[in-house]
C-alpha positions in Angstrom: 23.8 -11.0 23.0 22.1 -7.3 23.1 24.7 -5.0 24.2 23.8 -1.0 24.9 26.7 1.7 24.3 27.1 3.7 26.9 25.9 6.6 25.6 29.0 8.7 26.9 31.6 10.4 25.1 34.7 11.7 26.6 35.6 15.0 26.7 38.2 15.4 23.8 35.6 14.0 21.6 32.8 16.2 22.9 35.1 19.1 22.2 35.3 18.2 18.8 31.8 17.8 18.4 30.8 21.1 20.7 33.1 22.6 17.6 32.2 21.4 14.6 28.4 20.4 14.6 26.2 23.4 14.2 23.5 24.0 16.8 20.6 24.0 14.2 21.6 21.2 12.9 19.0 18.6 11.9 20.3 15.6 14.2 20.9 18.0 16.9 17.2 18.8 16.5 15.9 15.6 15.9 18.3 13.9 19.3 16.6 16.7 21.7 13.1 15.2 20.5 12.8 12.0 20.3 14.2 9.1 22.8 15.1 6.4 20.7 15.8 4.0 23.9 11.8 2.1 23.4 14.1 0.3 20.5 15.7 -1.8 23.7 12.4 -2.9 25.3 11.2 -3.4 21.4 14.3 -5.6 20.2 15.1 -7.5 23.2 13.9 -10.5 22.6 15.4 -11.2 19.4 19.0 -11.3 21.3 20.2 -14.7 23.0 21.5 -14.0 27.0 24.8 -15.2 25.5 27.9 -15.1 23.0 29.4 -12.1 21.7 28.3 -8.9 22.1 25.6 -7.1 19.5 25.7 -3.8 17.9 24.3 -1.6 19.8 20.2 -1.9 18.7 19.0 2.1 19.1 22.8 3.0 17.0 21.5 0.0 14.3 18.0 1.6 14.3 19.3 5.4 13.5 21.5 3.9 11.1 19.0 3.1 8.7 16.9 6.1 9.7 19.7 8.1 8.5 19.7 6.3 5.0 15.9 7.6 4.8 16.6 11.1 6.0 19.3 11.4 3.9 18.5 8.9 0.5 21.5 7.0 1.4 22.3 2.9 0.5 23.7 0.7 2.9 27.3 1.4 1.7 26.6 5.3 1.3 25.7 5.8 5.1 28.7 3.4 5.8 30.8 6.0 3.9 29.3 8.7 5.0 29.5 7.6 9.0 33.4 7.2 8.3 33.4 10.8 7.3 30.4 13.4 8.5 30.9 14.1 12.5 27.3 15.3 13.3 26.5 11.2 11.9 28.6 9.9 14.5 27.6 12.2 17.4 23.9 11.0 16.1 25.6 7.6 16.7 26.9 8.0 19.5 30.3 6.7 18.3 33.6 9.0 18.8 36.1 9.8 16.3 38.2 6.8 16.7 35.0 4.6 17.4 34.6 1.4 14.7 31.6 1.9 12.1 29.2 -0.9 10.9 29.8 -1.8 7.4 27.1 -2.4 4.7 26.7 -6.3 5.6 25.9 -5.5 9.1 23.6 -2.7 8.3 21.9 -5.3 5.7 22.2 -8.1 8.0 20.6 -6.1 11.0 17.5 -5.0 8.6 17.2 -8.1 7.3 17.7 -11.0 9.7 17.7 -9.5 12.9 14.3 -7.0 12.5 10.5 -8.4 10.8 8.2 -6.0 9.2 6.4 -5.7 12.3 9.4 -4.1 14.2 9.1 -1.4 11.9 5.5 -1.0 12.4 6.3 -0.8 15.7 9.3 2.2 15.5 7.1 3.8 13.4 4.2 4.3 15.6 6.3 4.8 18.4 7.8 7.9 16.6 3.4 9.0 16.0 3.2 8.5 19.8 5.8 11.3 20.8 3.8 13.6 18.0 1.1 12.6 20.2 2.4 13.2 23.5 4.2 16.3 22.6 0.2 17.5 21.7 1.4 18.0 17.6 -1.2 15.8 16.4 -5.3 16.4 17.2 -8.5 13.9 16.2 -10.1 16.6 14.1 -9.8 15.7 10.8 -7.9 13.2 9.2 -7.3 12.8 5.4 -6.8 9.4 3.8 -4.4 9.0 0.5 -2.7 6.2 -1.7 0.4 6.7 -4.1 2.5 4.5 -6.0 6.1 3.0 -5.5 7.8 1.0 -8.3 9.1 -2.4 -7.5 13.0 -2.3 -8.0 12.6 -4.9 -11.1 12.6 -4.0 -15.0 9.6 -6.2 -16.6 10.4 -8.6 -19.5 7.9 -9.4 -22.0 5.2 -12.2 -21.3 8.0 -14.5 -23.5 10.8 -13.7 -21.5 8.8 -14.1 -18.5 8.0 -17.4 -18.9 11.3 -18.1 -20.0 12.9 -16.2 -16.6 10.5 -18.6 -14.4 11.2 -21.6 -16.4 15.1 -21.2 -16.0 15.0 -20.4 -12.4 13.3 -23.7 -11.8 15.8 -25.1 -13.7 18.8 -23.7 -11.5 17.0 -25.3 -8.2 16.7 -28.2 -10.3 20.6 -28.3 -11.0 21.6 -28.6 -7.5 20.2 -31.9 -6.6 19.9 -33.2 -10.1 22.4 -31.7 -12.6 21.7 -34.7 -15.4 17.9 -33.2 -15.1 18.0 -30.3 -15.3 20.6 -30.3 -18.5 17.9 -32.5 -20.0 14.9 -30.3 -19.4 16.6 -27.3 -20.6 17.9 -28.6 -23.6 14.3 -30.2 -24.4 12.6 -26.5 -24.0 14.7 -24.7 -26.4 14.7 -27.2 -28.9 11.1 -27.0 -29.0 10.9 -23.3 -28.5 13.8 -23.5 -31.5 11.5 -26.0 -33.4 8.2 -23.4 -33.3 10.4 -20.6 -34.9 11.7 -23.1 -37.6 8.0 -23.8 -38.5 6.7 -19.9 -37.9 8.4 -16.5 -37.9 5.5 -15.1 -35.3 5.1 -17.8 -32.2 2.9 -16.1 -30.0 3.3 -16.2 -26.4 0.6 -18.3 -25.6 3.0 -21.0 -27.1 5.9 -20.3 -25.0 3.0 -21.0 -21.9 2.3 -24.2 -23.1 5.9 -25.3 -23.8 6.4 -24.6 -20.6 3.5 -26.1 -19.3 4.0 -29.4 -20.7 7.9 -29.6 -19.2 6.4 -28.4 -15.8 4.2 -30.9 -15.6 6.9 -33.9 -16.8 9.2 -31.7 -13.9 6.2 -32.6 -11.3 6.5 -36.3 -11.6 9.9 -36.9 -12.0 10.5 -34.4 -8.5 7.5 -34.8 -6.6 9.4 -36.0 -3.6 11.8 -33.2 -3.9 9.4 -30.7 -4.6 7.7 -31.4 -0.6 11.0 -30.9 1.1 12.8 -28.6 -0.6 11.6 -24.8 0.3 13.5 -22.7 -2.7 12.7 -25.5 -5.4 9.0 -25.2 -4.2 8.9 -21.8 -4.6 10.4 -21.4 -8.1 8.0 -24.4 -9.1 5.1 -22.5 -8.1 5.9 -18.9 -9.2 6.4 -20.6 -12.6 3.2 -22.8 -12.3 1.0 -19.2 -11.3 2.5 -17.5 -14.1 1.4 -20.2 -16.7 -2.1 -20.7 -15.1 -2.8 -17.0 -14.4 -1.4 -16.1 -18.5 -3.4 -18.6 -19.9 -6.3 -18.7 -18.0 -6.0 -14.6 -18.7 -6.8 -14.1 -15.1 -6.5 -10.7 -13.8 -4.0 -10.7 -11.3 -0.8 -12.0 -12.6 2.9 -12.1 -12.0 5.0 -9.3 -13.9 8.0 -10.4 -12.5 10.2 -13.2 -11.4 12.8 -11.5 -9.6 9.8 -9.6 -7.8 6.7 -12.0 -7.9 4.4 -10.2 -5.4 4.7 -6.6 -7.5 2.0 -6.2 -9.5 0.4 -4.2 -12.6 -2.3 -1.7 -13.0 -3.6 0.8 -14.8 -4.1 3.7 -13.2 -5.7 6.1 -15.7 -6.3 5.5 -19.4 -2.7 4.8 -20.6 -1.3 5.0 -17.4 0.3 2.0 -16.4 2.2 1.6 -12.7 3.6 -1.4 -11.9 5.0 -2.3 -8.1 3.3 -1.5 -4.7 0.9 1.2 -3.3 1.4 3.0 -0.2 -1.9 4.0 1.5 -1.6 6.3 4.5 -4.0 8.3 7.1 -3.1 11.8 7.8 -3.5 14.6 10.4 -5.0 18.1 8.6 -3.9 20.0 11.0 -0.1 18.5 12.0 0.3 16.5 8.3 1.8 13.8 10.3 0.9 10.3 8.9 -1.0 7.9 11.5 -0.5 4.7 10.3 -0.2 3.4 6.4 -0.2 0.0 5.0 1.1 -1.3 1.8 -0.4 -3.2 -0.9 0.7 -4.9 -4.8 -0.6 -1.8 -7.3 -3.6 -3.4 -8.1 -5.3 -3.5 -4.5 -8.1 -1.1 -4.5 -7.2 2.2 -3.0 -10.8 2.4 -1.6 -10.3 -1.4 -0.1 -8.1 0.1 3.0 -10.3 3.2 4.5 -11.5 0.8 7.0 -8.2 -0.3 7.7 -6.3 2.4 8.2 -8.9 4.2 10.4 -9.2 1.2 12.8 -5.3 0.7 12.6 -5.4 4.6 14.3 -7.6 3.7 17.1 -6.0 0.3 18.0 -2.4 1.7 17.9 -2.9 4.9 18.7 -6.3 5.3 20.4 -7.3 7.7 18.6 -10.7 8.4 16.2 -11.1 11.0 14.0 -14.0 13.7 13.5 -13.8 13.5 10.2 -12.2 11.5 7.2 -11.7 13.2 3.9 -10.6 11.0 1.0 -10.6 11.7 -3.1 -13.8 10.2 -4.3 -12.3 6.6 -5.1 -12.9 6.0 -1.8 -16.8 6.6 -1.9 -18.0 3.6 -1.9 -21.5 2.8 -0.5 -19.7 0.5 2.0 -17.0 2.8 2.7 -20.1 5.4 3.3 -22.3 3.4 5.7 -18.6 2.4 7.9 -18.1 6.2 8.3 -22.1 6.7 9.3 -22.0 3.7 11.5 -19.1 4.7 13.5 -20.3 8.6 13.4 -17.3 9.5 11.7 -18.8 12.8 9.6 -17.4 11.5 5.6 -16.1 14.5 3.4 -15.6 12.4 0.5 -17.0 13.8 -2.9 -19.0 12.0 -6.1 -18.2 11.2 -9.2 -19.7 13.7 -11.3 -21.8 12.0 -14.0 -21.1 12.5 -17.8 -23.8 14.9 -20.0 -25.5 11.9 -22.0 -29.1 11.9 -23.4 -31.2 10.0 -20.6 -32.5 6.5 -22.0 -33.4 5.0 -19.2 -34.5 6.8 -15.7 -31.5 5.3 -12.9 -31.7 5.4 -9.4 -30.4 8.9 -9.0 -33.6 10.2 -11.1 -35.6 8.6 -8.2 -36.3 10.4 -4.9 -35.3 7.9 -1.8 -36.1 8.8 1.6 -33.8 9.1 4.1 -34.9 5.9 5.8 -35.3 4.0 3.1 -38.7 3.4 3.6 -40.3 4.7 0.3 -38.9 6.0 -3.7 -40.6 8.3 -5.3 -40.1 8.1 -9.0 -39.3 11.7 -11.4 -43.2 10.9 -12.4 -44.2 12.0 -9.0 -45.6 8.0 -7.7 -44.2 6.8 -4.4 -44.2 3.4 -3.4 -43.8 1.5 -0.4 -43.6 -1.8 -1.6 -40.4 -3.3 -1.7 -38.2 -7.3 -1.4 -35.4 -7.9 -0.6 -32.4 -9.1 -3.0 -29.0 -10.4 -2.5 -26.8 -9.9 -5.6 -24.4 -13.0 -5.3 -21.7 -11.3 -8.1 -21.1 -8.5 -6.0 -22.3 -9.0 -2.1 -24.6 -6.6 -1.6 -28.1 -6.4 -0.9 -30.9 -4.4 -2.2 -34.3 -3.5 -1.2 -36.6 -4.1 -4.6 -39.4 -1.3 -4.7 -41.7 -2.3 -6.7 -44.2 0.3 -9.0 -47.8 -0.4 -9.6 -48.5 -1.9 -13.2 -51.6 0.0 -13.7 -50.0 3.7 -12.9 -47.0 3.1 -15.3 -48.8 1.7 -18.1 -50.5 5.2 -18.2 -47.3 7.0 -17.5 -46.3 9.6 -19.9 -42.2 9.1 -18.9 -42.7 4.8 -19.5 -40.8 4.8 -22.3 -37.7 6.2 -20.7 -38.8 3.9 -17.3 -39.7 0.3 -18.4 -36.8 -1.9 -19.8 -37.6 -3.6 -23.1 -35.4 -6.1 -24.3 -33.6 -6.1 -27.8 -37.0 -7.3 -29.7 -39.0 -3.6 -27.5 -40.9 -6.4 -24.9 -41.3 -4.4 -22.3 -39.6 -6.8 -19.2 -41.6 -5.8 -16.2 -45.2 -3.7 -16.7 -44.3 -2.1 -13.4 -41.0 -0.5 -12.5 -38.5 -1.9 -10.5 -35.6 0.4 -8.9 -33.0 -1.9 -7.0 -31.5 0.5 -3.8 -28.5 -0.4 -1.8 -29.3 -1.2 1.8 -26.7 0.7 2.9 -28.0 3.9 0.6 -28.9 5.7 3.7 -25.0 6.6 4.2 -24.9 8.0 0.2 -27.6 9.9 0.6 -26.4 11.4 4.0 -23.2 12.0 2.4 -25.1 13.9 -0.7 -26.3 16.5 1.8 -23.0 16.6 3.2 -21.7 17.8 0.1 -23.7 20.5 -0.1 -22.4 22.4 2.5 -19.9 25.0 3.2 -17.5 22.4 5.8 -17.2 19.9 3.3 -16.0 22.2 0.5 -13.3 23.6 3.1 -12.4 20.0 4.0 -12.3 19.5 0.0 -9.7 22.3 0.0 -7.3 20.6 2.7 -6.8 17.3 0.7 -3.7 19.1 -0.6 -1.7 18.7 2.5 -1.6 14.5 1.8 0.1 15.0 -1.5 2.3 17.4 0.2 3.8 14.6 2.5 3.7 12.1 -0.8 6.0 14.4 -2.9 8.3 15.3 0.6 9.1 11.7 0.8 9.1 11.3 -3.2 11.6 14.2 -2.9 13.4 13.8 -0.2 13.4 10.3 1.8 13.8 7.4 -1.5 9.8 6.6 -1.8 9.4 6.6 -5.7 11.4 3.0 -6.0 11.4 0.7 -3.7 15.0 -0.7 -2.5 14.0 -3.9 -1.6 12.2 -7.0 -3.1 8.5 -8.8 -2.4 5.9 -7.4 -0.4 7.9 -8.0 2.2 10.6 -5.7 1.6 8.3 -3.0 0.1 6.4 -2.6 3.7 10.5 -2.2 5.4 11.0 0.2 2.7 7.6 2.2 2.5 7.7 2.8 6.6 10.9 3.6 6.6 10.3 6.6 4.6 6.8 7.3 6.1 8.8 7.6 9.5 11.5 9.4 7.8 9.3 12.1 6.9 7.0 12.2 10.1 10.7 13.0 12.4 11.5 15.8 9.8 7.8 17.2 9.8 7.9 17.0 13.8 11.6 18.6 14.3 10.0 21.7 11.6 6.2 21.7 14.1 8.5 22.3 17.1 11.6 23.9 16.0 10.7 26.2 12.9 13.8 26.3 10.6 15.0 29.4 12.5 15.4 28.2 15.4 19.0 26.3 17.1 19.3 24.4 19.9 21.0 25.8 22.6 23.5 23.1 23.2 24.6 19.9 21.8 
């Protein structure tokens, strides 16, 4: 049953409180700002009409807010409630007052709120930035950063060896005979391999594996479609062997955390774990809305997202988006066009190479699309359309006249020739992106003074990054699977929204009057 605290506190405990807790204190600041009662009308639902009273939902909430202002576990805050008087005044709880231990602070995250409840705290904490006129629809800046899953990563042996045992252990607790067998059988012949080779690659560990897994699938095949956790420790072990030797891309690092993933993020730069992406405001540097990923999601892949998560949640549109170049992709381009949304997002600046071929940046293309002029000075109408099936997009094919290029002075670096110097088409052929009308609007764009002073803002993104890097827990997460990471990554992008908001309106020299 949902049950409210009163919200009162006597006057002995007041006293105490009116003493001790300074007046520029950050709860003080934070509890004159921000009503924290929409948790009621949020939660309610999740509570039966009977049975024994809750804890009190809103206390719950700024519970595990605290942990995020403060970098503090589950048991640390517990601790810390016990002890620190400006927590419980936060709290509402008086000196003598009960405090929730660890298991009910985990329970409450865990069973009684979903991911979405968060989203939903979260962007109600964005809509008194809003109301409170902190945040404007100028310009918004778009950002991604990592967050390592809270797993160490075996080798690709031990992997397979992890998921293999873990299927094992589900195995055990309806067939204990089984399940002895099987594991006995797989490190004999992992044992045997050795005994016939120092070096057994990992490949063979897959199949080992593979072959036991399958044996496994008949002998439990009824078990396997009513039994939820042996299902899921069949198939996290069944992806791991198909996606390791299939040498697909997107694999399982983990078994402990099979939704984290690995990438590379520059040459030699591996990450490993989640990504989270998040929309900014230039001017307040409060974050809009952010969604989180496994590392190897495309940063660029969530523009769209995030901008359209702002104006459903929030009804708000931007101005302008600025982004780091990742994000200039000709789709990501033409989104910003179409929804006249003015894109500051640069270009990759090409590499100084000798020219062997003329590409479609050596061609002029008008702004409509209608004609390409090539760097011989010929400009041609003609064109077909194509649709590339390997990557989506279509292109319109302008086609050159044979009899001008076969007299052209720059063929040589124009017409393709394959590896025997047959010239492939007589007449050139330059493939442009439907949508090249947004890169080319986005090239004059870039020319100009406002784009290079929305170029310098970008800063203030990685400012809120290494705040909640810093400050709020964001470099690791504390909780496993995607899942978890989303709980985790909000919680610290709301964490460090209330602290940015208490600094906008109450500049560190400033106290409240009264507690």
């Amino acid at each position: 049953m949902l049950k409210k605290k009163s919200g009162q506190i006597d006057i002995f405990n007041h006293m105490i409180f009116e003493k001790l807790i300074p007046k520029n204190h950050l709860l003080v600041k934070i509890d004159s700002i921000i009503d924290f009662s929409f948790v009621y009308e949020k939660v309610k639902d999740k509570y039966s009409n009977v049975g024994r009273g809750s804890k009190d939902p809103v206390m719950m909430v700024k519970i595990l807010l605290l942990e995020y202002l403060y970098n503090l576990s589950d048991v640390e805050v517990a601790d810390r409630i016990n002890t620190d008087v400006a927590f419980r005044w936060f709290l509402g709880l008086g000196i003598d007052d009960e405090v929730p231990d660890d298991t009910t602070i985990s329970y409450f995250r865990v069973k009684r709120l979903g991911e979405e409840d968060f989203d939903t705290f979260f962007n109600e904490i964005v809509k008194s930035c809003i109301e409170k006129d902190l945040v404007k629809s100028r310009r918004f800046i778009i950002d991604t950063t990592d967050v390592a899953a809270n797993v160490n990563y075996p080798s690709d042996k031990k992997l397979i060896g992890n998921a293999f045992k873990k299927v094992i252990k589900e195995v055990e607790k309806f067939n204990e005979s089984l399940a002895k067998q099987l594991m006995e059988q797989f490190e004999a012949d992992i044992h045997r391999e050795y005994e016939n080779n120092e070096n057994v690659n990992a490949k063979r560990h897959f199949e080992i594996a593979r072959k036991h897994l399958q044996y496994l699938y008949l002998k439990t095949d009824s078990e396997l479609q009513t039994n939820n956790k042996y299902r899921e420790a069949f198939g996290i072990c069944y992806d791991i062997i198909d996606q390791y030797l299939n040498n697909k891309k997107d694999k399982i690092v983990s078994v402990v955390d099979p939704d984290a993933r690995i990438a590379h993020k520059s040459p030699g730069n591996i990450k490993r774990g989640y990504k989270d992406h998040i929309i900014v405001d230039e001017d307040s540097e409060i974050i809009l809305a952010s969604t989180q990923t496994p590392f190897n999601t495309g940063d660029e892949k969530k523009l769209q997202e995030l901008v359209e998560k702002v104006e459903q949640e929030l009804k708000m549109k931007p101005e302008e988006i600025s982004a780091d170049k990742v994000y200039g992709t000709a789709d990501n381009r033409a989104y910003l066009k179409d929804n006249e949304i003015v894109s500051n997002i640069a270009f990759y600046k090409e590499s100084s190479r000798e020219i062997t071929y003329y590409g479609l940046k050596d061609f002029n293309i008008s702004a409509d699309l209608k004609s390409v002029t090539c760097p011989a000075g010929i400009t041609t109408e003609e064109y077909v359309m194509s649709n590339n099936k390997a990557n989506k997009k279509e292109y319109k094919v302008f086609k050159f006249d044979k009899a001008e290029c076969s007299k052209c002075p720059l063929k040589d670096q124009c017409l393709y020739r394959d590896k025997t110097g047959k010239i492939l088409h007589k007449g050139r052929r330059m493939d442009v992106p439907l949508r090249y009308d947004a890169v080319l609007s986005d090239m004059k764009r870039n020319e100009t003074q406002e784009f290079e002073e929305a170029s310098n803002k970008r800063f203030k993104v990685e400012r809120r990054f290494a705040t909640m890097v810093r400050n709020h827990g964001l470099r690791r997460c504390r909780y496993l699977r995607l899942k978890g990471a989303k709980i985790h990554i909000t919680l610290a992008n709301m964490a460090c929204n209330i602290v940015r908001m208490v600094n906008l309106i109450y500049p560190p020299s400033i106290a409240i009057s009264q507690i």
